[in-house]
PAMIRO-279575 format. One line per 3 residues: number of its first residue (from 0); for each residue y, x, z of N, C-alpha, C, O. Coordinates in steps of 0.2 Angstrom, whole numbers, plus 5000, padded with zeros to 4 digits. Atoms other than C-alpha are relative to their C-alpha. Example, Ala and Ser with C-alpha at 12.3 -4.5 7.8 and 13.67 -1.06 7.14 Angstrom:
% residues 2
0	4994 5004 5000 4978 5062 5039 5006 5004 5000 5005 5009 5003 | 4994 4996 4999 4995 5068 5036 5005 4996 5003 5011 4999 5004 .
% end
This chain:
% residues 322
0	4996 5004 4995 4946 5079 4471 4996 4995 5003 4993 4991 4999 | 5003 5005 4997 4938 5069 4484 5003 4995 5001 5009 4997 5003 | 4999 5006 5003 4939 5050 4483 5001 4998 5006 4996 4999 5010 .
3	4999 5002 4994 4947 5042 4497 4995 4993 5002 4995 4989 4998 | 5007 5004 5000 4931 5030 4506 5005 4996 5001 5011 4996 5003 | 4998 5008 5001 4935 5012 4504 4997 4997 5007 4992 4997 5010 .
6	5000 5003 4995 4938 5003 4518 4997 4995 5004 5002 4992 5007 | 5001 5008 4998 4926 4988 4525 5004 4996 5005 5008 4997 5010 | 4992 5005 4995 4935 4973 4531 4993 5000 5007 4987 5002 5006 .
9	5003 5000 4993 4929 4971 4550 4997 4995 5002 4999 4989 5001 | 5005 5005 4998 4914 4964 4557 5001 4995 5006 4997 4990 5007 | 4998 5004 4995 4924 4958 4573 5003 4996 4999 5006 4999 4995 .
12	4993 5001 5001 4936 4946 4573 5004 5002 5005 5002 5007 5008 | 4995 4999 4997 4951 4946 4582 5000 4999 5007 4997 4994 5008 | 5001 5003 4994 4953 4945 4600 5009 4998 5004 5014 5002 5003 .
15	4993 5001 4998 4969 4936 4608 5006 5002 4994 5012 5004 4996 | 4997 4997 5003 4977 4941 4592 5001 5007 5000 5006 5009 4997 | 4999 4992 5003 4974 4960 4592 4994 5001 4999 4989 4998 5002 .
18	5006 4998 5001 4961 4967 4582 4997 5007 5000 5000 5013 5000 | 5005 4995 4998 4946 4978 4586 5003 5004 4995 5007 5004 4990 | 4997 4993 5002 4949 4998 4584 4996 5002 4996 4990 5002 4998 .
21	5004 4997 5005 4942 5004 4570 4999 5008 5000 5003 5011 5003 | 5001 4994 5000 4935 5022 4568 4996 5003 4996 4990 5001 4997 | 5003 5000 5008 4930 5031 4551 4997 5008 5004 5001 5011 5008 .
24	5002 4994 4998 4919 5047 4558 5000 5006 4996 4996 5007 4991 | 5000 4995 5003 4923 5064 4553 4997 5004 4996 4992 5001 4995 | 5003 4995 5003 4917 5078 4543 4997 5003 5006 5000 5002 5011 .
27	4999 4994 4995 4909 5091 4553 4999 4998 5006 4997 4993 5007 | 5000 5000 4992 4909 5092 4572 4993 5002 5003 4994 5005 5008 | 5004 4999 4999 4891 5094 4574 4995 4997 5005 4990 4999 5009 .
30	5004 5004 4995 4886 5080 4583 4994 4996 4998 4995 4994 4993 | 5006 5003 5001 4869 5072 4583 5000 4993 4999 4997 4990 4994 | 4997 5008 4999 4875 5054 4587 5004 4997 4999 5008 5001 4997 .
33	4994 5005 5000 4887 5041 4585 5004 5001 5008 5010 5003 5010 | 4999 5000 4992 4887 5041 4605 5005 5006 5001 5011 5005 5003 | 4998 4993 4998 4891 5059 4607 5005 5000 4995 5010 5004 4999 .
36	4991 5001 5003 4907 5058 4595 5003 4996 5004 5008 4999 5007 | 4995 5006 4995 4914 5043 4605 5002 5001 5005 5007 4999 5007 | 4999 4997 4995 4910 5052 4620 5007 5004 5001 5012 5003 5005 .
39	4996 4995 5002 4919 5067 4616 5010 5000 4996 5014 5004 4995 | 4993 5004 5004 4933 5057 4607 5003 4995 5004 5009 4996 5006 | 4995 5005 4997 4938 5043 4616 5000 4998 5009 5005 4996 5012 .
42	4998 5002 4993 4931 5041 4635 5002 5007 5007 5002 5013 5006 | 4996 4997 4993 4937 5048 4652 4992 5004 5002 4992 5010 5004 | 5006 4998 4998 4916 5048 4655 4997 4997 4995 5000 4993 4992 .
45	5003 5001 5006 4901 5045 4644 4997 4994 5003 4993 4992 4999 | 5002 5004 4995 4898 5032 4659 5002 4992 4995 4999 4986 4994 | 4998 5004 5001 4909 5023 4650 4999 4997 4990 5000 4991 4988 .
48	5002 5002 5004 4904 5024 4632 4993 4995 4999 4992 4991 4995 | 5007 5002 5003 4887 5021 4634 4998 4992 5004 4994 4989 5003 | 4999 5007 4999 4892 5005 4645 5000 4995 4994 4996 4990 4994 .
51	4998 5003 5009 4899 4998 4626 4993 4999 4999 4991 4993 5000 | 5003 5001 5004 4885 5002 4618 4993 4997 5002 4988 4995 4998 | 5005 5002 4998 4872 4996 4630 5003 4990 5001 4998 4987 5002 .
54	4995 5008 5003 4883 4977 4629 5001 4998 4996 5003 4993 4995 | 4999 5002 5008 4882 4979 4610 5007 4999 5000 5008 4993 4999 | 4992 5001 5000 4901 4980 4611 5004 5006 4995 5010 5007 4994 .
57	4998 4994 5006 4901 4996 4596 4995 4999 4994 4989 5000 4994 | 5003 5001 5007 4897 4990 4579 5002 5002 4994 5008 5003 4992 | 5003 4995 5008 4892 4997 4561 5005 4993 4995 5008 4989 4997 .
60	4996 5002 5003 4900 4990 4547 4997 4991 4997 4999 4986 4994 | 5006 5006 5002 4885 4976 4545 5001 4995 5006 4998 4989 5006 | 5000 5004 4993 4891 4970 4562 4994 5002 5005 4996 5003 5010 .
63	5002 4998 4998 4877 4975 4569 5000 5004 5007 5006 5007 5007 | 4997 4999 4994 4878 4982 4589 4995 5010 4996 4990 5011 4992 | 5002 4995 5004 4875 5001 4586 4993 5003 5007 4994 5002 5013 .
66	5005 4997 4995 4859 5010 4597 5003 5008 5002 5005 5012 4998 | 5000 4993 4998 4862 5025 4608 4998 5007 4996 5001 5012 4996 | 5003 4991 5004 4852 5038 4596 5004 4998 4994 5005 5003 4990 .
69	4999 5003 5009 4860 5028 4581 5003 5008 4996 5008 5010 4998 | 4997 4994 5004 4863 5044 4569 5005 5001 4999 5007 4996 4996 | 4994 4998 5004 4880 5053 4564 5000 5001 4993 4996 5006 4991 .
72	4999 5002 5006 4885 5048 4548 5008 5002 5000 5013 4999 5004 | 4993 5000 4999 4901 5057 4543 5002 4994 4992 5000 4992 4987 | 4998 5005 5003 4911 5045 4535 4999 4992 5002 5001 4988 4998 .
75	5005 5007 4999 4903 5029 4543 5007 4997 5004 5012 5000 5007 | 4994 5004 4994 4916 5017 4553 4997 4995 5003 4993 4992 5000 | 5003 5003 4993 4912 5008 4569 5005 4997 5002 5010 5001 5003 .
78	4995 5003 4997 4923 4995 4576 4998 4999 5007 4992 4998 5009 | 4999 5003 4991 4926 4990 4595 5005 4995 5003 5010 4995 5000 | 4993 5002 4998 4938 4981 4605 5000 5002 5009 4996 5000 5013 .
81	4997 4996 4994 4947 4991 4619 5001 4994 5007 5007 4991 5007 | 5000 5003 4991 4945 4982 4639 5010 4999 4999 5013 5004 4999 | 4994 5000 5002 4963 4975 4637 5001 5002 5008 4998 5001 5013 .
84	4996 4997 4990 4976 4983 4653 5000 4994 5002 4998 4989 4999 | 4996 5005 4996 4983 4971 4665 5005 5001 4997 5007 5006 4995 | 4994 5001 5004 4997 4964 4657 5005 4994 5003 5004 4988 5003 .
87	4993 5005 4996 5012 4956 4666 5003 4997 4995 5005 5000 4991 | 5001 5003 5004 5015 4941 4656 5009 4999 4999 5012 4995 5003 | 4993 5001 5000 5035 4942 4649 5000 4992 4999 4997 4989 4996 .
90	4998 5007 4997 5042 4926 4655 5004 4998 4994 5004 4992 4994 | 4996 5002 5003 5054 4924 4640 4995 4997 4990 4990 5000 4987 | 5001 5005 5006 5051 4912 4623 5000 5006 4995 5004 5011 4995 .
93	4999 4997 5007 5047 4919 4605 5001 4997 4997 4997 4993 4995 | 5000 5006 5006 5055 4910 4593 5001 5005 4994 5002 5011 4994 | 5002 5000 5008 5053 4907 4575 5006 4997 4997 5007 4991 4999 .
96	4994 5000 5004 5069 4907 4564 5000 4997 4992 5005 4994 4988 | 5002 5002 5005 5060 4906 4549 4994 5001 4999 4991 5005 5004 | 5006 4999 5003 5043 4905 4539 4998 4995 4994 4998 4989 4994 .
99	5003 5001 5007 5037 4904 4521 4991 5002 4999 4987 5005 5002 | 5008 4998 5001 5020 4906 4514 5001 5008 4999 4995 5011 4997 | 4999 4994 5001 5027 4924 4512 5001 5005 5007 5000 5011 5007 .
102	4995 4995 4995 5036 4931 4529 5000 4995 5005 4998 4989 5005 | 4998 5004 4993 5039 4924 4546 5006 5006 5004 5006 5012 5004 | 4991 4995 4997 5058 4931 4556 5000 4997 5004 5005 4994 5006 .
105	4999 5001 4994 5053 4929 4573 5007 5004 5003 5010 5008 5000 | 4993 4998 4997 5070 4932 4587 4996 5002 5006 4994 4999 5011 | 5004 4998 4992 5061 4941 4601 5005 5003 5005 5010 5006 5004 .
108	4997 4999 4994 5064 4942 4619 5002 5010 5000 5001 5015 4997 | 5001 4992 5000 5069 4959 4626 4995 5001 5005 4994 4997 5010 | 5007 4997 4995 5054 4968 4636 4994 4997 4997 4989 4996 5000 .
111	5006 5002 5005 5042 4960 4622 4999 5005 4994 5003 5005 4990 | 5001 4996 5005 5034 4975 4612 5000 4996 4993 4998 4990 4993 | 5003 5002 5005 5032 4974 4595 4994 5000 4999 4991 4995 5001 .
114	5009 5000 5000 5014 4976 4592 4996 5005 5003 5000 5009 5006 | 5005 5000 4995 5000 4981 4601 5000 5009 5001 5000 5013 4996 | 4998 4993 5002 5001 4999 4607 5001 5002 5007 5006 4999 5011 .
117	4999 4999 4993 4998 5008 4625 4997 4995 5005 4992 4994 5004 | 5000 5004 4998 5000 4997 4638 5001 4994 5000 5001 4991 5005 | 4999 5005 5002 5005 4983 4630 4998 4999 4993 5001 5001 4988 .
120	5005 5004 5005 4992 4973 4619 5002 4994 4999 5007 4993 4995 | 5001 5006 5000 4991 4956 4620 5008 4997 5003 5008 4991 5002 | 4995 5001 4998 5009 4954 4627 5004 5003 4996 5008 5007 4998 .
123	4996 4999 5004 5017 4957 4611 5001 4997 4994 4996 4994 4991 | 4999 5005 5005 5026 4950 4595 4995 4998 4998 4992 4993 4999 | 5006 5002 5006 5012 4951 4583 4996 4995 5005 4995 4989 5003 .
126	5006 5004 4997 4999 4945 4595 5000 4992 5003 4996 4988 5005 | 5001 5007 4999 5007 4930 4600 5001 4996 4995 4998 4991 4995 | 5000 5004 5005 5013 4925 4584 4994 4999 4996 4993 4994 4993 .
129	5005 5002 5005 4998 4927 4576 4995 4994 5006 4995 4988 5004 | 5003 5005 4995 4988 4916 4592 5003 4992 5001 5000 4987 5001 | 4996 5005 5000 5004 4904 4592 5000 4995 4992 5000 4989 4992 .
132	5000 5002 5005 5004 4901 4573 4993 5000 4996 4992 4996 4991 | 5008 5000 5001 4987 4905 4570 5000 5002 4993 4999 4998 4988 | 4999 4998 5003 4989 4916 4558 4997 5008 4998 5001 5011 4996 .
135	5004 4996 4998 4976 4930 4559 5003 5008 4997 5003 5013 4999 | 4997 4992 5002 4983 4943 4547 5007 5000 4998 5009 5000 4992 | 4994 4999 4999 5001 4942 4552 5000 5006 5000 4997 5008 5005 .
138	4998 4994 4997 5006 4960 4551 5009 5000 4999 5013 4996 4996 | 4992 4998 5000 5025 4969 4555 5002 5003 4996 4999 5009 4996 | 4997 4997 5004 5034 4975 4543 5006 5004 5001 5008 5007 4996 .
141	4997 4995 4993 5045 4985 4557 5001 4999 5005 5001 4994 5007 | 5001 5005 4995 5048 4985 4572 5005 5002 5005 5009 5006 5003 | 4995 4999 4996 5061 4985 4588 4998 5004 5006 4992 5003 5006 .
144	4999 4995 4997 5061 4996 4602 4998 4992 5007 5002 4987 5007 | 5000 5004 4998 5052 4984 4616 5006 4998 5006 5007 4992 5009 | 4995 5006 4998 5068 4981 4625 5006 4999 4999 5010 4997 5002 .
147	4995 5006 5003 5080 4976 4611 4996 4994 4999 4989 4994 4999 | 5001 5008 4999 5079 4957 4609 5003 5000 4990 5005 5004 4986 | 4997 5002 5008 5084 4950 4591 4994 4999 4994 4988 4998 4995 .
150	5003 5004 5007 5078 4946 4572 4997 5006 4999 5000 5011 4998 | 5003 4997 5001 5060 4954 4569 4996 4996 4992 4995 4990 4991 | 5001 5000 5006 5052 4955 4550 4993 5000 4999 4990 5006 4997 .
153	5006 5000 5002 5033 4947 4547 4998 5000 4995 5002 5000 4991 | 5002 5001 5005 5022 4947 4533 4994 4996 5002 4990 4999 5006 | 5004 5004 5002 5010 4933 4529 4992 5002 4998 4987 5001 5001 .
156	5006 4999 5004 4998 4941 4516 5000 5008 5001 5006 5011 5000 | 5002 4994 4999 4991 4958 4520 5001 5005 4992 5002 5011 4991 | 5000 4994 5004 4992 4965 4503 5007 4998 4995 5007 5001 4989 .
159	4993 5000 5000 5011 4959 4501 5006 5007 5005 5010 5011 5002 | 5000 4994 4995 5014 4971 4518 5005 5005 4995 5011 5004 4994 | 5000 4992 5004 5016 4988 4507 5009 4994 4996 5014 4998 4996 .
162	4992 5002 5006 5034 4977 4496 5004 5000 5007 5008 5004 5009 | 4995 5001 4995 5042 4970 4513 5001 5008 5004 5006 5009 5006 | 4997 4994 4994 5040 4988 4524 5006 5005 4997 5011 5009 5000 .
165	4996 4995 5003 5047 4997 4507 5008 4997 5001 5013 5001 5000 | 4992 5004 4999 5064 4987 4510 5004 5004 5006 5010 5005 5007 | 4997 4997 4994 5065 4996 4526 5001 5007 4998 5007 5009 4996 .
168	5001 4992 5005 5059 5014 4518 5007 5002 4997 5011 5007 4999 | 4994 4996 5004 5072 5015 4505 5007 4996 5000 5011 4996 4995 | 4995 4999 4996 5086 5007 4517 5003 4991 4994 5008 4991 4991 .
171	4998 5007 5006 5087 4988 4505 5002 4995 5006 5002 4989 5005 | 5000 5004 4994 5089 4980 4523 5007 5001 5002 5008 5007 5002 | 4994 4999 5000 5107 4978 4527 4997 4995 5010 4995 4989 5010 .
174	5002 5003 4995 5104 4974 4547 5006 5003 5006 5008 5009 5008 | 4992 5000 4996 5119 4973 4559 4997 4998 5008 4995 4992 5009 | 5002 5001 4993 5115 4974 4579 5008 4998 5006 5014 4997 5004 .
177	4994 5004 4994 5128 4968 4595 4998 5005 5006 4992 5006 5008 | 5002 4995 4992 5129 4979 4611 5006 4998 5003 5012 4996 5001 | 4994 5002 4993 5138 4976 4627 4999 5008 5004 4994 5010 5006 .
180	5001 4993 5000 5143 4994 4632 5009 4999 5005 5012 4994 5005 | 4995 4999 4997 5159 5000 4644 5005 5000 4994 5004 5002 4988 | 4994 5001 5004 5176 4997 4635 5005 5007 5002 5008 5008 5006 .
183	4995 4993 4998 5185 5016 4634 5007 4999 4994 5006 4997 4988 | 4995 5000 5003 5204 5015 4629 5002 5004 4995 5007 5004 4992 | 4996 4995 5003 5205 5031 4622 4994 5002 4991 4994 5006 4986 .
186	5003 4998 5006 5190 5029 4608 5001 4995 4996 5001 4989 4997 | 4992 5005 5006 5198 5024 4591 4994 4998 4998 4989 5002 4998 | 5005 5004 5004 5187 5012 4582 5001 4994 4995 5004 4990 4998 .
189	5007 4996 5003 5179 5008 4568 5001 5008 5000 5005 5012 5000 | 5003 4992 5002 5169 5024 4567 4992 5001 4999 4988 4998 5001 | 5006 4999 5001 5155 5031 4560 4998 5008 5000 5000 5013 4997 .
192	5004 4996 4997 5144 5041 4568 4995 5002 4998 4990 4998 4997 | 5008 4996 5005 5132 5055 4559 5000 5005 5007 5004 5005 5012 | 5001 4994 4994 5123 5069 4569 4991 4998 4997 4988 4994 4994 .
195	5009 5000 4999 5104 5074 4569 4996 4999 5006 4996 5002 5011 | 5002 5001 4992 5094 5067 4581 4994 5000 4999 4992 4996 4994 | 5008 5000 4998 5075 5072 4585 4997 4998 5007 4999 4999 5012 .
198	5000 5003 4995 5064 5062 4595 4992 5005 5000 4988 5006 4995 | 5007 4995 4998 5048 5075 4603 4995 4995 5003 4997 4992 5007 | 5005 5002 4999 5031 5068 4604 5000 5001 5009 5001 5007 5011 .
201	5001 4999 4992 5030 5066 4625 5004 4999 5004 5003 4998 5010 | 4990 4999 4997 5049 5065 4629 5002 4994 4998 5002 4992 4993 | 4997 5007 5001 5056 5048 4633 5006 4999 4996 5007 4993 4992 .
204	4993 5000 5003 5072 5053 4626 5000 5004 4994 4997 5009 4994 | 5000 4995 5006 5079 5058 4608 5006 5004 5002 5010 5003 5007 | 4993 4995 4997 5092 5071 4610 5005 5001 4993 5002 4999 4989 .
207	4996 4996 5005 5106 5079 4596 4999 5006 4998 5001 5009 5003 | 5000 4993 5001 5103 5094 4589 5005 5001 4993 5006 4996 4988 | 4996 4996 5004 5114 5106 4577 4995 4997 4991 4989 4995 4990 .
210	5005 5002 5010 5109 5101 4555 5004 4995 4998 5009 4993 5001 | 4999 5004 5004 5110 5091 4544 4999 4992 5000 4993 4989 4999 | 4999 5009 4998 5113 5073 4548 4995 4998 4998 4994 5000 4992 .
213	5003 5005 5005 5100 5061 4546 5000 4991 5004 4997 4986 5003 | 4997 5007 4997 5109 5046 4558 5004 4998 4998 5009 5001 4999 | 4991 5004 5000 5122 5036 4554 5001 4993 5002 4996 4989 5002 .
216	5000 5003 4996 5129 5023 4563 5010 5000 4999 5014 5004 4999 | 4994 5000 4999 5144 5013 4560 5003 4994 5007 5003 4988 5008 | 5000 5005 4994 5150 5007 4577 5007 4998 5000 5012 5002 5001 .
219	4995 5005 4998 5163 4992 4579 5003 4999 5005 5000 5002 5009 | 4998 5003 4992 5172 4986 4594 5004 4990 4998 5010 4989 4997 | 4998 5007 5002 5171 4965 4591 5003 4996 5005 5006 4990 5005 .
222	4994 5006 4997 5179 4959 4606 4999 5006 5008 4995 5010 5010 | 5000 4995 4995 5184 4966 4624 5001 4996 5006 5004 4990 5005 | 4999 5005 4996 5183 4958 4642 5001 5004 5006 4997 5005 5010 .
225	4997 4995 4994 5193 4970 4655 4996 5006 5000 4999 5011 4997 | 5005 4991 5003 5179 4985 4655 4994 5000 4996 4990 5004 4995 | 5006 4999 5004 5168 4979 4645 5001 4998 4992 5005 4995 4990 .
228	4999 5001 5008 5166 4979 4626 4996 4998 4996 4991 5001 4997 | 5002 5001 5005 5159 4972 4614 4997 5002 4993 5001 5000 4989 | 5001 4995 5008 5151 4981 4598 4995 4997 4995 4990 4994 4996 .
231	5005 5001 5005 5146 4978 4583 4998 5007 4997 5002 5012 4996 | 5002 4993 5002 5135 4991 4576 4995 5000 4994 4989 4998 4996 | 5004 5001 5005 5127 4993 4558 4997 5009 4998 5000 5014 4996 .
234	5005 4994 5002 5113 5008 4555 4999 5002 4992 4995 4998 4988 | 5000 4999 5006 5115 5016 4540 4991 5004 4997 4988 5004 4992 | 5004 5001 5000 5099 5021 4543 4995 5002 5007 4998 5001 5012 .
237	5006 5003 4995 5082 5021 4556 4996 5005 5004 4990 5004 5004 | 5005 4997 4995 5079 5035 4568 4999 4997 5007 5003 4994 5011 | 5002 5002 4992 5071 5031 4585 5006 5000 5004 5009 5006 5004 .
240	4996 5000 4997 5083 5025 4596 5009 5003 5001 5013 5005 5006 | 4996 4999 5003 5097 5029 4585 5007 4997 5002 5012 5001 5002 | 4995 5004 4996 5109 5016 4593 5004 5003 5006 5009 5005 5008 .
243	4999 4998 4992 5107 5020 4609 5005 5008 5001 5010 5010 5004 | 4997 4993 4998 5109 5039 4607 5007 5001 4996 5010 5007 4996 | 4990 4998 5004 5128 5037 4596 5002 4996 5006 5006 5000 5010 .
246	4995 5003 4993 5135 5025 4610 5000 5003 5005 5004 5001 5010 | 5003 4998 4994 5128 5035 4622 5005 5007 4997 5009 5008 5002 | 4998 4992 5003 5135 5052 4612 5009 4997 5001 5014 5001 5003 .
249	4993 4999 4999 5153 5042 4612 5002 4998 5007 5008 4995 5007 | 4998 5001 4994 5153 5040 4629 4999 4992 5002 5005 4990 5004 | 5001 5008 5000 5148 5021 4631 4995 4999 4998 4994 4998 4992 .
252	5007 5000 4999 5131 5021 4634 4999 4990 5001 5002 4986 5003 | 5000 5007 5001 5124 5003 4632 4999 4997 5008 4995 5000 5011 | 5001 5003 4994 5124 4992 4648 4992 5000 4999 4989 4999 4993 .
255	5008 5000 4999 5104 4993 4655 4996 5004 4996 4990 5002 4995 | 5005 4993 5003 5098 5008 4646 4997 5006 5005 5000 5011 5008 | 5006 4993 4994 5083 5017 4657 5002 5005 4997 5003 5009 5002 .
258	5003 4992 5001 5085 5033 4645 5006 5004 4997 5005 5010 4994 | 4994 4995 5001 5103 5037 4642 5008 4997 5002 5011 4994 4998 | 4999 4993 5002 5114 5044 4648 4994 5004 5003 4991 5009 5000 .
261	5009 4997 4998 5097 5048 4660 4997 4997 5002 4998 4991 5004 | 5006 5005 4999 5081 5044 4661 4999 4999 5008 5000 5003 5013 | 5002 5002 4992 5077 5034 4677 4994 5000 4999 4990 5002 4995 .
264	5007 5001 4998 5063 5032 4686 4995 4994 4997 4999 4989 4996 | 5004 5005 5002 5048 5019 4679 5003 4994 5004 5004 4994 5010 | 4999 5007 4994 5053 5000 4682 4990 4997 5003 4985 4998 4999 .
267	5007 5001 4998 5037 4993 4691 5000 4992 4995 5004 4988 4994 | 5001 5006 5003 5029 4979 4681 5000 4992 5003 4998 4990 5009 | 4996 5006 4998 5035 4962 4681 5009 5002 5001 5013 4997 5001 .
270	4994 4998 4999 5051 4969 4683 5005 4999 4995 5007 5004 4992 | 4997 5002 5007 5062 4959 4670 5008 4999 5003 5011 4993 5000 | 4996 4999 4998 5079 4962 4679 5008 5004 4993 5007 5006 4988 .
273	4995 4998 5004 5094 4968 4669 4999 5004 4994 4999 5010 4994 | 5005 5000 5003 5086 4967 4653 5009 5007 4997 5014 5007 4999 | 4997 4999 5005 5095 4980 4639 5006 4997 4994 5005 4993 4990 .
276	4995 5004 5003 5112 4976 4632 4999 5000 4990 5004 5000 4987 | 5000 4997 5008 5105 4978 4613 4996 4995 4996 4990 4993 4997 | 5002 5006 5003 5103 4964 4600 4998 4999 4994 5002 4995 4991 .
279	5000 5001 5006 5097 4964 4584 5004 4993 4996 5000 4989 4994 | 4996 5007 5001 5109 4950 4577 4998 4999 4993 4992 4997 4991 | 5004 5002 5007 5107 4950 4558 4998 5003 4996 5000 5009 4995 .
282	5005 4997 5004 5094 4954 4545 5001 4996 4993 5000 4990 4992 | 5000 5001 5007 5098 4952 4526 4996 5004 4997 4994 5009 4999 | 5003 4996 5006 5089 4957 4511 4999 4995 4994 5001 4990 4994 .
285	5002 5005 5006 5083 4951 4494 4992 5002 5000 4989 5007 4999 | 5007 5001 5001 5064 4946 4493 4997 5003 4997 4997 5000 4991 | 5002 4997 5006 5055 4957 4484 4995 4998 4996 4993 4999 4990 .
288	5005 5004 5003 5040 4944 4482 5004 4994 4993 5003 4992 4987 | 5000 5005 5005 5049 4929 4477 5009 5002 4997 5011 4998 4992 | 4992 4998 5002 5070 4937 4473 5003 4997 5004 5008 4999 5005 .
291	4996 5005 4996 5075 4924 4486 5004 5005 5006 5002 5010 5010 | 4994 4995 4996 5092 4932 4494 4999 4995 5008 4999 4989 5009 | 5000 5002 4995 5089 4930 4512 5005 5002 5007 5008 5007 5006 .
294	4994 5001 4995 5102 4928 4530 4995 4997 5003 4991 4993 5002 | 5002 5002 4994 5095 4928 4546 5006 5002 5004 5010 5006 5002 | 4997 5002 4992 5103 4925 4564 4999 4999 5007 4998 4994 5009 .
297	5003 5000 4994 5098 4929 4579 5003 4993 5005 5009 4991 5004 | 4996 5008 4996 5102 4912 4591 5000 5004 5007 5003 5000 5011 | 5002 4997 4992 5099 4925 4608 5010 5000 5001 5014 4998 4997 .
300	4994 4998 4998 5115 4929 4616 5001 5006 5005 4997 5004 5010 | 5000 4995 4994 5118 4944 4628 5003 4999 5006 5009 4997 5007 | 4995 5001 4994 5122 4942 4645 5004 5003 5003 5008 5000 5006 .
303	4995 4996 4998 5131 4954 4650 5007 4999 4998 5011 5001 5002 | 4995 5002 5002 5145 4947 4640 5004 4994 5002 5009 4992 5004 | 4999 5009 4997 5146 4929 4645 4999 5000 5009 5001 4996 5013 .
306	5003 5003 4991 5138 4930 4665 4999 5008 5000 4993 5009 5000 | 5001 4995 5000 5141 4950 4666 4999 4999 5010 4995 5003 5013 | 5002 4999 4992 5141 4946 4688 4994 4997 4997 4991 5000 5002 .
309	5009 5004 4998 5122 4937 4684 4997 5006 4997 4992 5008 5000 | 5004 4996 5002 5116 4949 4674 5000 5008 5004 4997 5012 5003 | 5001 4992 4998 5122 4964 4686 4996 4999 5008 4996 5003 5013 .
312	5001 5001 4992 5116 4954 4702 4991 5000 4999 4987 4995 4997 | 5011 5000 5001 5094 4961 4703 4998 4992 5005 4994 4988 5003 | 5003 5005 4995 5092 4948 4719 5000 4993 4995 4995 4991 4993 .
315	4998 5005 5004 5099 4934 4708 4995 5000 4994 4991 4995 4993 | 5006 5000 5006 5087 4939 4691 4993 5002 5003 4988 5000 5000 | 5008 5000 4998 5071 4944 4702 5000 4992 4999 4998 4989 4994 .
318	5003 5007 4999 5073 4926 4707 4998 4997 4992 4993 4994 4991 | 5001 5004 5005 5075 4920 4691 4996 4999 4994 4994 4995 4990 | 5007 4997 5006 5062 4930 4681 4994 4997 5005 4989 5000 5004 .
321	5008 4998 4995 5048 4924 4695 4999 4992 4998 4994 4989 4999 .
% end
């Protein structure tokens, strides 16, 4: 049985709170090079690899900047850091709810990813939090869909991580969300909604298909305001966009959702206009480091329920987001 290679910590630091791409070189392939893997693996043109490495911008595990011929070493890892996108800077606060020498319970905006990923790097939870609190190896413990809003789950110490993510894993996280959805007279509530829902690698939306349940979804109705409702909604457990696709499935689709019941067209960036009615409100558990029984509370509020004409007039939120 071969011996899984040990990992060196990174010769880069961190840039803007995201860290350099790490890359362990495979077995096999038959390349000569470092160069000519990278090529071949990561750019559009070889114009653009060999730009890096003539920049000293692709380094061996000693830090060092690596040379064009530098030899293929299967198993070797090389770090970089990726030319960040243009990044439209979301206009709204991340706050901090709580923090211990163990954890941080950021309340994030909606249209702020969670970590770094695509086209958005550096405009996202982790990487502000860690730039904002200066805290270099903040990692996510999981994470939110970037345009729900609400109580998101840090870790502190890196080799803590592996206890808080297990809490989400084997469902120890009792976490209870808020949507502003159309008000229907004829759908009886409480109810809990199962169904199997698969999400395809490429396809914006998850869909229903026939099997063996693995969503559940107990959805409430906490208050009502002529056509519009109110919902409380607790996941029994954490497929992709799970929420969306049961309210969506009982006909009350969440107020400002791009991709159900269909997918719209791409909003253009900057574009922070009638953000998604969907809220992460509260997050319990029991601590697995120190036992301490924890309650958080989201402090956000949705607007669709309180200023439903503000949140559905775009001229009124262009203005307000600019």
């Amino acid at each position: 049985m071969r011996r899984k290679s040990r990992i060196p910590p990174s010769p880069l630091p961190q840039r803007d709170g995201v860290d350099p791409v790490r890359i362990r070189l495979p077995e096999g392939g038959g390349w000569a090079t470092v160069r000519e893997h990278l090529v071949e693996r990561l750019a559009p043109s070889a114009e653009v690899i060999d730009r890096m490495i003539a920049d000293g911008l692709i380094v061996g595990a000693d830090g060092r900047p690596l040379a064009g011929d530098t030899a293929y070493a299967p198993g070797m890892f090389v770090w970089f850091h990726r030319e960040p996108p243009d990044e439209e800077r979301v206009p709204f606060a991340l706050g901090v709810v709580y923090r211990d020498e163990h954890i941080v319970v950021a309340d994030k905006p909606h249209f702020l990813a969670t970590t770094p990923r695509g086209s958005h790097v550096t405009e996202t939870a982790l990487a502000r939090l860690r730039r904002d609190l200066g805290i270099p190896a903040l990692g996510a413990a999981h994470r939110l869909d970037r345009l729900t809003a609400g109580l998101l789950l840090f870790t502190v110490r890196p080799e803590e991580r592996g206890a808080y993510q297990s809490l989400f894993g084997d469902r120890r996280v009792r976490k209870e969300y808020e949507a502003i959805a159309p008000y229907s007279p004829g759908l009886a509530l409480p109810r809990t909604v199962r169904s199997r829902i698969v999400k395809e690698r490429g396809v914006m939306a998850a869909r229903e298909v026939e099997g063996e349940p693995n969503a559940v979804s107990l959805v409430e109705l906490a208050g009502r305001r002529e056509d519009i409702g109110r919902y409380r909604l607790t996941p029994g457990t954490g497929q992709t966009h799970q929420l969306r696709v049961h309210m969506n499935a009982l006909g009350v689709p969440i107020l400002g959702d791009p991709l159900y019941p269909v997918v719209t067209g791409p909003v253009p960036a900057g574009d922070f206009r009638r953000p998604l009615q969907l809220l992460a409100r509260r997050l319990e558990f029991t601590d697995p480091v120190t036992g301490q029984e924890h309650r958080f509370v989201s402090g956000r509020e949705l607007e669709a329920w309180d200023s439903f004409d503000t949140w559905a007039a775009p001229d009124l939120l262009a203005e307000t987001a600019q």
